[in-house]
N, C-alpha and C positions, 0 to 999 in steps of 0.2 A: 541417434536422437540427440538435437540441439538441449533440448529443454530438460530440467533438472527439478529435485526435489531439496527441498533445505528445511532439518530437523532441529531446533534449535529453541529458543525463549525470549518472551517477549518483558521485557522490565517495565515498570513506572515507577518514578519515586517524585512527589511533591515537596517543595522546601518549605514555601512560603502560602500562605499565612502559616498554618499549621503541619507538620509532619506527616506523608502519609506513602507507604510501597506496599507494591504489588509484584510478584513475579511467573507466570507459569507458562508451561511448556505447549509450543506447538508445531506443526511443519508450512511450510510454504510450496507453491508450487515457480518454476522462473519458467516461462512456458514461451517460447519461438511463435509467435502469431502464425507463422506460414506454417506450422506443424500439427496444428488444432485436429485437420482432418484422421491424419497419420496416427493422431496419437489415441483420437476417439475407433480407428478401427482398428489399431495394436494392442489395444489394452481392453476388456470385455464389460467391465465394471467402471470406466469411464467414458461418459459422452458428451460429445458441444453441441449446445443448443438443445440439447434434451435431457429430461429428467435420467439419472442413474444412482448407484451409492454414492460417487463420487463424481461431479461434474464442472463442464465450464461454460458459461453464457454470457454473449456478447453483449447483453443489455443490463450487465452489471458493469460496466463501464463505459468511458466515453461518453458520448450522446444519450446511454441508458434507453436508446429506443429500438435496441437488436440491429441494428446497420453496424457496418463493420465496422471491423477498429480499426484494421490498417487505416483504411481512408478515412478514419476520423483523426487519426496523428498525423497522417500529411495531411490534411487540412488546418491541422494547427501549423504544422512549421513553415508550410508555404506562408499562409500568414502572418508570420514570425520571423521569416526571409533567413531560413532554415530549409539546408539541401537535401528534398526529401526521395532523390531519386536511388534508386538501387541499395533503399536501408534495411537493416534488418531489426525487427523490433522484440526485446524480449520484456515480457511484465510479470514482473512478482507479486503477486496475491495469494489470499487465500482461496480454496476451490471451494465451491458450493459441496456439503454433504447430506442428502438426504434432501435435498435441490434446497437449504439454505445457505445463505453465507451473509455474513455482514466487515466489511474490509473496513477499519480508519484509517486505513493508510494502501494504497497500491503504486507502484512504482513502475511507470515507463523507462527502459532504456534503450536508447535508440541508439545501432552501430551503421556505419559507412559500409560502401564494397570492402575497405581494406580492414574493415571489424576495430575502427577506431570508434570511441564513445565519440555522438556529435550533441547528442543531448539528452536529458533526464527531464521527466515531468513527474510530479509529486499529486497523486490525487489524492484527496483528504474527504473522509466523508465523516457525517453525524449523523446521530441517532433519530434525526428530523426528517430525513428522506433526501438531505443535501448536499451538494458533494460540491469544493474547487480543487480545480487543478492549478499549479503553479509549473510553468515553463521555464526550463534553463538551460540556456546555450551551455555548451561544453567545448573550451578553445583547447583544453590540453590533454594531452593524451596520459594520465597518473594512474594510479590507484588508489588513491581518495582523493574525493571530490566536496566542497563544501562550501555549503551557499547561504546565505541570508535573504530574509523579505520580512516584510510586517504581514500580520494574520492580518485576512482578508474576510474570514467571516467565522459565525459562532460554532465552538465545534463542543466546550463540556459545558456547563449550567454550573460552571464553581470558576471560570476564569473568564475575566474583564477580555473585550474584542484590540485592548489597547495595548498591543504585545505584537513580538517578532519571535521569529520561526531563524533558529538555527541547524541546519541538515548538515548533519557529516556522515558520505556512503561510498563504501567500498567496492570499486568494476568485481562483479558477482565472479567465484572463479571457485576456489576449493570451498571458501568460506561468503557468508553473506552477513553485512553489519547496515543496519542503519539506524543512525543518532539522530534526535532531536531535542536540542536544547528552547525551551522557550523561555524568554525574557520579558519581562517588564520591571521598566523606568532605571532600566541596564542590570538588574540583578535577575537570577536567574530562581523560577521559580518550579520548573517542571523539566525531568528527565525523561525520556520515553525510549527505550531501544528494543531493537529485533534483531536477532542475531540468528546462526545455522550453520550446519555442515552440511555439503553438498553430498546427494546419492544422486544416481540413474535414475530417470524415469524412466522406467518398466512395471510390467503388471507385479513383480515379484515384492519391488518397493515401493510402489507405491500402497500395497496391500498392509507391506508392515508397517506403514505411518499413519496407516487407518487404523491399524487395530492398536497402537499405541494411543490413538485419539480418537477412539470413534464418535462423540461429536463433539470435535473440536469448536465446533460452527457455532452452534450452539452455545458453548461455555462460553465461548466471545463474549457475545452479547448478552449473557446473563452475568459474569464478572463485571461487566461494565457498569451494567444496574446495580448491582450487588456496591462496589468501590464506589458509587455514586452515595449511593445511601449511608455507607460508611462515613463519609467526607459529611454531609448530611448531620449525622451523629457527632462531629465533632464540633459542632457549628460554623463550619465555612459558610461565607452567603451563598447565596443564591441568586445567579445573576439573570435576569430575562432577557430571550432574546428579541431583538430587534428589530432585526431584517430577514425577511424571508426570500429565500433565494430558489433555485434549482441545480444548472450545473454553470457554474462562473470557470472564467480562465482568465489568468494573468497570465502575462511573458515576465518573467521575472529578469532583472538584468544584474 
């Protein structure tokens, strides 16, 4: 099996206006698109496309309308003028448990026949039911990779839409890192990281990363609320949003 488990913590810390961190633990899954099937009849307690303890569904990403992912990431890179023949796509999220999940962050990495990184897509979602992806070529073959762009749309109700996204991510391998620094008016006001160590996907561990977090899915989305209100409590503004979106794509250069 391609596809891997990563046990590890997710950080925030806010600078600017006021102080504020967060830290706790959870697992990820880096899941081979073309092993979905394999992996839902290897393992008894996990299924694609259908409800189980632990599951994965294809209309939590991409298009969000259940069509598949492969051919919704080569329809981005074709039109991106990105080679999307003979690739192989691996994405890090979280799994649905107990058929929820709520991802702010999922990460496409897309390898060549010869398993060179060709490109990284960054989807970003909110609490709003929104979600962008940011597309980035990948010219070199490293192990960290790091990219800049300006936020493209609203993702917390305490930070201004007038800010750039710093990515720094490491090709997944024993370990998985990934940094985001955001910025505004060039000072740096928010840390966010996710880091792990790689186990086997198998029923054996995949089990014991449940039962280290069994709803992890859950605690997501209620921390979020929860540091929301806390920030709330300290009197950060409160900023409205704007623009209503669904699922946007930039190519990021």
């Amino acid at each position: 099996m391609i596809s891997s488990i990563y046990n590890g913590t997710v950080i925030h810390k806010r600078f600017k206006p006021k102080t504020h961190f967060f830290k706790y633990s959870v697992f990820s899954l880096l899941i081979d698109l073309s092993e979905l099937d394999k992996i839902d009849k290897n393992i008894k307690f996990f299924s694609f496309n259908k409800f189980n303890l632990i599951s994965f569904f294809e209309k939590d990403h991409g298009s969000r309308d259940g069509t598949s992912l492969i051919s919704w990431v080569k329809k981005n890179l074709d039109e991106n003028k990105i080679n999307s023949k003979d690739i192989k796509i691996k994405l890090l999220c979280y799994p649905r448990i107990f058929g929820y999940v709520f991802n702010p962050l999922s990460v496409f990495f897309i390898y060549d026949i010869k398993d060179k990184l060709i490109a990284i897509l960054y989807e970003v979602k909110n609490t709003f039911g929104e979600q962008h992806t940011y597309i980035f070529k990948v010219d070199d073959d490293s192990k960290l990779f790091q990219h800049n762009c300006s936020k493209k749309f609203h993702v917390s109700p305490f930070i201004e839409m007038n800010c750039n996204y710093f990515f720094r991510i490491l090709k997944p391998c024993e370990r998985i890192s990934v940094i985001i620094d955001q910025y505004q008016s060039n000072e740096k006001i928010l840390y966010a990281s996710q880091d792990g160590k790689r186990k086997d996907l198998n029923s054996r561990e995949l089990l014991k990363s449940y039962i280290k977090h069994p709803l992890m899915t859950f605690k997501i989305i209620s921390a979020i609320h929860f540091e929301a209100f806390k920030l709330w409590t300290k009197g950060i503004k409160f900023v409205k949003k704007k623009l209503k979106i669904k699922n946007n794509i930039t190519f990021e250069s």
